[in-house]
C-alpha positions in Angstrom: -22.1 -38.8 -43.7 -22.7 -35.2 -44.3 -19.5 -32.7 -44.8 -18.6 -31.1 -41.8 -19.1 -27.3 -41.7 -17.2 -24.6 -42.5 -15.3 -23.2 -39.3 -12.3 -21.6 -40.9 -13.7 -18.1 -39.4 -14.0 -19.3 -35.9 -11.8 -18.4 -33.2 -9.9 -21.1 -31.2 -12.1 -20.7 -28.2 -15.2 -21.3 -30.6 -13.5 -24.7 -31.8 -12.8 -25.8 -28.4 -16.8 -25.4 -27.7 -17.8 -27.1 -30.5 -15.5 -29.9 -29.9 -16.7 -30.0 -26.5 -20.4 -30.4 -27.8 -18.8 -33.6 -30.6 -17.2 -35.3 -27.7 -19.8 -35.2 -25.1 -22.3 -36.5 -28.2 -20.0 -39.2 -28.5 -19.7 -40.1 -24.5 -23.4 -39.7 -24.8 -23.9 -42.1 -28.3 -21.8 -44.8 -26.1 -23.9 -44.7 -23.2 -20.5 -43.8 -21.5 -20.6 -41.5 -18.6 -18.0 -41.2 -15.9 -17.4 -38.5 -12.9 -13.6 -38.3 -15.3 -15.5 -37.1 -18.2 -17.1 -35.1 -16.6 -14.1 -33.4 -14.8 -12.8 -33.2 -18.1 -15.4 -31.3 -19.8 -15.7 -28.7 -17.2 -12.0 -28.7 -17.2 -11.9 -27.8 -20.8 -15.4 -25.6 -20.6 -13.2 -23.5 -18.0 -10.5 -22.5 -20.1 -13.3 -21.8 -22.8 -14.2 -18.7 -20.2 -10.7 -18.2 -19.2 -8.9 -14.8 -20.8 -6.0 -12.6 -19.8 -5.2 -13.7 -16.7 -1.6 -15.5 -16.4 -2.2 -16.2 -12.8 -5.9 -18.1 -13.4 -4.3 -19.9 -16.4 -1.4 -21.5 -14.2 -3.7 -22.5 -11.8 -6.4 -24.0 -14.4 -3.0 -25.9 -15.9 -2.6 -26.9 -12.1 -5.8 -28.6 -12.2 -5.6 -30.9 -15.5 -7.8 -34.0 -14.8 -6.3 -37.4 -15.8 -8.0 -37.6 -19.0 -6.3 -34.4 -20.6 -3.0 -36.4 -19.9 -4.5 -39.3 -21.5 -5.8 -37.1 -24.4 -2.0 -36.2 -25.1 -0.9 -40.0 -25.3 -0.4 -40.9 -21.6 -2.0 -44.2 -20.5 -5.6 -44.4 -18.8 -5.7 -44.7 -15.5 -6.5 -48.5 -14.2 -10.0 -47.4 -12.9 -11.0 -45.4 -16.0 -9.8 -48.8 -18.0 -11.7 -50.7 -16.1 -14.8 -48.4 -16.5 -14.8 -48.5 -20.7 -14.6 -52.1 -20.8 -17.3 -52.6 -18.7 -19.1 -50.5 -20.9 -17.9 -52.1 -23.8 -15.9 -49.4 -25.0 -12.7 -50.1 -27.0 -10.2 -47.9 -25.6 -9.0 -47.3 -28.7 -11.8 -46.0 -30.5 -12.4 -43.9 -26.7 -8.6 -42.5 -27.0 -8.9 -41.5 -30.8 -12.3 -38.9 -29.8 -10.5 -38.2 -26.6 -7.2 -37.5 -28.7 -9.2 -35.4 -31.1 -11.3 -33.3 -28.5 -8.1 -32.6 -26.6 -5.7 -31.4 -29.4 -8.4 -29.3 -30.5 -7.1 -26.7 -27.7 -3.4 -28.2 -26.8 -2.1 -28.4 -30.7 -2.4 -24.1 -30.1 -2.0 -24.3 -26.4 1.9 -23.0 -26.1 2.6 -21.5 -29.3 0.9 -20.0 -32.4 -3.1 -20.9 -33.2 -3.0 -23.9 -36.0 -5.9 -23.0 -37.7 -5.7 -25.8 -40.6 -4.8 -28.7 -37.7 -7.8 -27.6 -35.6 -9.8 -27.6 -38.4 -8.6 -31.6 -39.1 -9.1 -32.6 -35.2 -12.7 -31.0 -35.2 -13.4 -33.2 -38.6 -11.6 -36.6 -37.0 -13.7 -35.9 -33.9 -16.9 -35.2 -35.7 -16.0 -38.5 -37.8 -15.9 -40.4 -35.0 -19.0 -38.8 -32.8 -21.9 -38.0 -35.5 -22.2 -41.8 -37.1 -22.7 -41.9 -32.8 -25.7 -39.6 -32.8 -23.4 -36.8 -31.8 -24.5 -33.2 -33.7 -22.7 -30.2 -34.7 -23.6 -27.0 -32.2 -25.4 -24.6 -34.2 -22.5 -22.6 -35.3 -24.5 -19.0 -35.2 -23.7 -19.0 -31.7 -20.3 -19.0 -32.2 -20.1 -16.2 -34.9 -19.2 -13.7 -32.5 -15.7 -15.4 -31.6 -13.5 -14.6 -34.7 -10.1 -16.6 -36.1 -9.4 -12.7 -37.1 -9.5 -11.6 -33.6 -6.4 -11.7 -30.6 -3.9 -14.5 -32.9 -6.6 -16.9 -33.7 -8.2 -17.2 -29.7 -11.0 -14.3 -30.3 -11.7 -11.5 -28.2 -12.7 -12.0 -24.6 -16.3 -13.8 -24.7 -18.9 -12.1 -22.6 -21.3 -13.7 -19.4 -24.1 -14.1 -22.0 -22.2 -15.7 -24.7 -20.8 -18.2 -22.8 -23.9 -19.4 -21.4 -25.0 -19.6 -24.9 -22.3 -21.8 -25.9 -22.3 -24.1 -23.1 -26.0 -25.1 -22.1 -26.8 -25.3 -18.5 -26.8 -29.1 -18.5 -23.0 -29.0 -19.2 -22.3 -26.6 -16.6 -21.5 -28.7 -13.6 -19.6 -32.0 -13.5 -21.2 -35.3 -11.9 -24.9 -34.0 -14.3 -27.2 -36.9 -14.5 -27.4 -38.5 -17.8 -30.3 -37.1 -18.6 -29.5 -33.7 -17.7 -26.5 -34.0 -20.3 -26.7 -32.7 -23.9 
């Protein structure tokens, strides 16, 4: 398996994004989609927009779907269970990318950016996703989003940038398969 890239320079935001791209791969590489997953990747895509606002952050906290909770070691909920074994997912292998993608943001979410730990969930993530058919983002896109800028999160991303980090066919939960990257 290739090395994963370089993403020292990146801000948190930018990791988050990518992570977001490994993950959905790796839903995608399983044949595994779900209106949860979905929830939670425009739960997570959300935040990636979300800057300097105390008040929308509460609220976006307000709305964690189920799977963030599981992503932080709580138990699946039955119906989700149910759902991977029927598509002959082991939940552990599910958990572990789930686990990976999540901590990616929470591991900075209430105190100071960990740039190394981000770094390792991004890499357990991609180890688990790529042999899956999951690819890296291009990481140009990123470039604008600095670790050197605002403690590690990177200055406020613009309209235009986020649309180029998250493709239209992630923007709205419940996508059809096909419409999915």
């Amino acid at each position: 398996m290739a090395e994963a890239p370089d993403v020292s320079g990146l801000s948190q935001r930018a990791r988050l994004a990518i992570a977001l791209h490994l993950f959905h791969g790796y839903c995608d590489g399983r044949g595994l989609h779900h209106p949860e997953i979905d929830r939670y990747l425009a739960h997570l895509w959300e935040f990636v927009g979300l800057y300097g606002d105390p008040g929308a952050f509460s609220e976006w906290v307000g709305r964690e779907p189920d799977l963030t909770h599981v992503g932080l070691g709580d138990p699946y909920p039955p119906p989700f269970a149910a759902a991977l074994a029927a598509a002959g997912v082991a939940e552990a292998e599910f958990r572990r990318a789930l686990e990976f993608c999540t901590e990616v943001l929470y591991i900075s979410m209430y105190g100071a950016c960990n740039e190394p730990r981000t770094r390792e969930f991004l890499a357990g993530l991609a180890g688990v996703a790529v042999p899956l058919g999951a690819r890296w983002p291009d990481l140009a896109v990123f470039a604008g989003s600095r670790w050197a800028d605002a403690g590690g999160w990177g200055r406020r991303p613009s309209a235009e940038e986020l649309a180029r980090w998250r493709p239209a066919r992630h923007a709205e939960p419940g996508a059809a398969p096909d419409d999915r990257a």
